[in-house]
C-alpha positions, 0 to 999 in steps of 0.5 A: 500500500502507498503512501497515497492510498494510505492518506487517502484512507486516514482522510476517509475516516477523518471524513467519517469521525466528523460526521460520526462525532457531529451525531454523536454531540447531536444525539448527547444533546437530547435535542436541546442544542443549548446544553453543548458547551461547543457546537456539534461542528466543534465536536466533529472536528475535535474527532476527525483531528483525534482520526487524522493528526496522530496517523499523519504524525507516525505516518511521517515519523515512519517514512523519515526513519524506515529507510535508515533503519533498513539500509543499517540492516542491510549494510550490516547484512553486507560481508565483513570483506566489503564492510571492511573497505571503509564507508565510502566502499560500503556506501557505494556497495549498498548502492548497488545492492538497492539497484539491484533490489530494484531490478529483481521486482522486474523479474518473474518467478523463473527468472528469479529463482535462475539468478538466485541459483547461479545458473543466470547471470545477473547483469544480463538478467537486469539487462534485459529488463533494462537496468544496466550494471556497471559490472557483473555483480558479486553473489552476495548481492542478490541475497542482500537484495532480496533482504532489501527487499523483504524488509521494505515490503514488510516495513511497508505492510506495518507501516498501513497497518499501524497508521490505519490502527491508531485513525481508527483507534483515535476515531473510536475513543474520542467518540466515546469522550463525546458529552454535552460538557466536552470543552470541543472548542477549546481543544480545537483551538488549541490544535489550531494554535499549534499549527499556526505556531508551527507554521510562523517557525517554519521561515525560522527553523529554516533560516537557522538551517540555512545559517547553520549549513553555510557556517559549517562550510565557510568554519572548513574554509577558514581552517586553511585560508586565514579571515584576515586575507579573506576579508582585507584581501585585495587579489581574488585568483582562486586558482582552481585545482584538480578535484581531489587535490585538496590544494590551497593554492590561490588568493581570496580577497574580499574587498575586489567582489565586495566592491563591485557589489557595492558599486553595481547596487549603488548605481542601480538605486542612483537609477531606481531611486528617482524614477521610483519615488517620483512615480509613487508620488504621481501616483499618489498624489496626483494620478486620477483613481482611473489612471492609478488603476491601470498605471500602478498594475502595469508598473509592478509588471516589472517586478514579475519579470525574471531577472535572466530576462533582464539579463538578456534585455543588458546583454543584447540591448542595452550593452550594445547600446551604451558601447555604440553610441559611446564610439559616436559620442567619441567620434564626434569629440575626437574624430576616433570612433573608438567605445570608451565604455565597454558592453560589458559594465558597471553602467550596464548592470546598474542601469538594468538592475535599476529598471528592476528595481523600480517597481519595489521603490514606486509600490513601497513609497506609494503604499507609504505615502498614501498612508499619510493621513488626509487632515495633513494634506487638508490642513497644508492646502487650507492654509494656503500652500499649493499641491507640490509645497504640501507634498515637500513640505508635508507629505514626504516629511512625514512618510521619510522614515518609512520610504528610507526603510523601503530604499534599504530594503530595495538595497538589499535587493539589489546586492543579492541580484546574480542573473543581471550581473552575470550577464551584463557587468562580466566576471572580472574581479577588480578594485576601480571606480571607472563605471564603463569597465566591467566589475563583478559582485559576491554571487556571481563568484559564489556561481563560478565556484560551485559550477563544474565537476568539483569536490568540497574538500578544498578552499577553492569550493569552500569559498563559496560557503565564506562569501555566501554567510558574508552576503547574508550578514550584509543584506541582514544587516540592511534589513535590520536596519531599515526596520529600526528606521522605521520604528524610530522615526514612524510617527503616529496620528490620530 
């Protein structure tokens, strides 16, 4: 029985525990619905999650652990020769032993009791029903398989037969606790509560699992490269070396990556920042509720584009664009038709990363600067002052705080975008402040370490781990921030 078929029938007798538990309250109540301390619907749902919730939890416990459990029996069933080699050997033997378990349920009766026998052979066998095998295959593998086998499938049988015991074991005795004085609701809210607090620590447990895996890796890379060349380092060549070899050769500097970062997203928000925030205001303050309807929705459109697409819009548009007309602007000055800025830049991946960032300035400066209250703007215009001085003077001073937290937040952004620099700012690592030459940033070189056919065993993959925490500190440090901005400086009306 599946895993589906098994939450289909947990599901039915949930299903059957509401109505049966519904009755149940009905029927308590003598008629007189008055006498229930919660609503029949109370009742039936306090059932059918007593059917349901324990099953799903052993169900779940059940998957996560069988397969470790099976695969230790297994492995220990393996002979003491293989066992022997080491984990890496065994793991590997264990690994062809599950292909090979796999392949056997192909097989028929005849077929089966020949391999078993020794009279077929068992790389042929599997052959034919299309499962190849790297080699022929050792004798103990199909005993081991068989095993495997054996275990699953019995593992398999418990498992429906106890999940399906406790639903209707749960079913059963919470039917029997149904009375009039049953506090139904009280307890379903509970559950409820835990599953929404559940829930809330899903984006928290994941954040410190994804926290925890980068900080064990970049710990493994700071074992070999010291922190003080990594982070005041000037010279990024990684110097990759073969797979397995463990070398450390290379240098890893920081500060060439953290500056094309920094650069590329502060020329984006020079772009995005006015564009953006003037935006908002029209719309706010000036667009009529029709055109508000139709120019807000399209603006955000921007927002829903994938960033690979603003990558090719950078790389076959604006790239040529700024390095064409740089050779004309440049011939026209000095009679020589040579580009001074290159297709590939710092200009280029700014502009285009600013374009997408426009519509996270215009719809969070909107939505802040419409929550100004209306007596404000009543007030300002009432004394005298035109629409654009109660906007300067009014208006903005009010929603600033919230719009600086929104621009950080943009920031944020921007430093962690990957696909737009990749392909429009090029991949050379250097310290410069000349916008028309390329630059690169933290992601792409996170992307170029951990691309190809490389073992994490040496610093020249494990740095990708150390720029990784290095990235998130920064864009967590933005967001902190941008948060206590806003709680500082938020000022409250009434």
């Amino acid at each position: 029985m599946n895993t589906s078929l098994i939450l289909l029938i947990v599901l039915i007798v949930g299903l059957a525990a509401y109505f049966a538990g519904r009755a149940r309250a009905v029927a308590s109540s003598k008629g007189k619905l008055s006498v229930l301390h919660s609503l029949p619907g109370y009742h039936g749902v306090y059932v059918a999650i007593w059917a349901v919730l324990p099953a799903a939890v052993v169900l779940a416990v059940w998957l996560i652990a069988s397969p470790f459990v099976i695969e230790s029996a297994v492995r220990a069933s393996l002979p003491e020769t293989v066992r022997s080699q080491g984990g890496a050997t065994t793991q590997l033997m264990l690994g062809q032993v599950m292909s090979v378990a796999n392949g056997l349920k192909l097989l028929n009766a005849d077929e089966l009791a020949a391999v078993t026998s020794g009279s077929s052979n068992l790389r042929d066998a599997l052959a034919a029903k299309g499962v190849p095998m790297a080699n022929a295959g050792e004798a103990y593998m199909v005993a081991s398989a068989q095993e495997y086998n054996s275990l699953k499938d019995g593992s398999r049988w418990a498992m429906s037969a106890v999940v399906l015991i406790i639903a209707i074991a749960g079913a059963f005795f919470s039917i029997r606790g149904i009375s009039a004085s049953l506090r139904a609701r009280n307890r379903v809210e509970r559950v409820m509560l835990g599953a929404l607090l559940l829930a809330s620590s899903i984006a928290i447990l994941t954040t410190v699992g994804i926290v925890g895996s980068m900080l064990s890796e970049a710990i493994r890379f700071f074992q070999s490269v010291s922190p003080s060349a990594f982070f005041f380092g000037t010279v990024w060549d990684p110097r990759f070396s073969a797979a397995g070899s463990g070398g450390t050769e290379g240098q890893f500097g920081l500060l060439p990556l953290l500056a094309g970062t920094l650069y590329i997203a502060f020329v984006a928000m020079l772009f995005a920042v006015p564009v953006g925030l003037f935006a908002a205001i029209y719309m706010a303050e000036y667009a009529k509720p029709a055109v508000r309807g139709i120019a807000k929705p399209l603006l955000e459109i921007l927002a829903g584009i994938p960033t690979i697409v603003y990558g090719f819009f950078a790389l076959v548009t604006v790239g040529p664009f700024l390095r064409d007309m740089s050779a004309q602007l440049n011939g026209l000055v000095t009679g020589n038709y040579v580009n001074f800025i290159q297709a590939q830049s710092v200009l280029t991946a700014g502009l285009v990363m600013g374009i997408m960032l426009i519509p996270f300035v215009s719809s969070l400066s909107d939505d802040i600067i419409t929550q100004v209250p209306g007596s404000l703007r009543d007030g300002s215009l009432g004394l005298g002052a035109t629409r654009s001085e109660t906007i300067k003077r009014v208006i903005l001073p009010a929603a600033l705080p919230g719009i600086v937290g929104a621009l950080l937040l943009t920031a944020s952004r921007a430093v962690g975008e990957t696909m737009i620099v990749v392909l429009a700012a090029g991949v050379a690592a250097r310290m410069q402040l000349n916008p028309f030459e390329a630059m690169t940033t933290v992601t792409v070189k996170i992307v170029n370490q951990l691309t190809g056919d490389l073992e994490f065993n040496s610093p020249q993959t494990l740095v990708a781990f150390a720029l990784g925490i290095t990235l998130f500190a920064i864009t967590l440090c933005l967001n902190i921030y941008a948060l206590y901005i806003v709680r500082k400086y938020r000022e409250q009306y009434e």
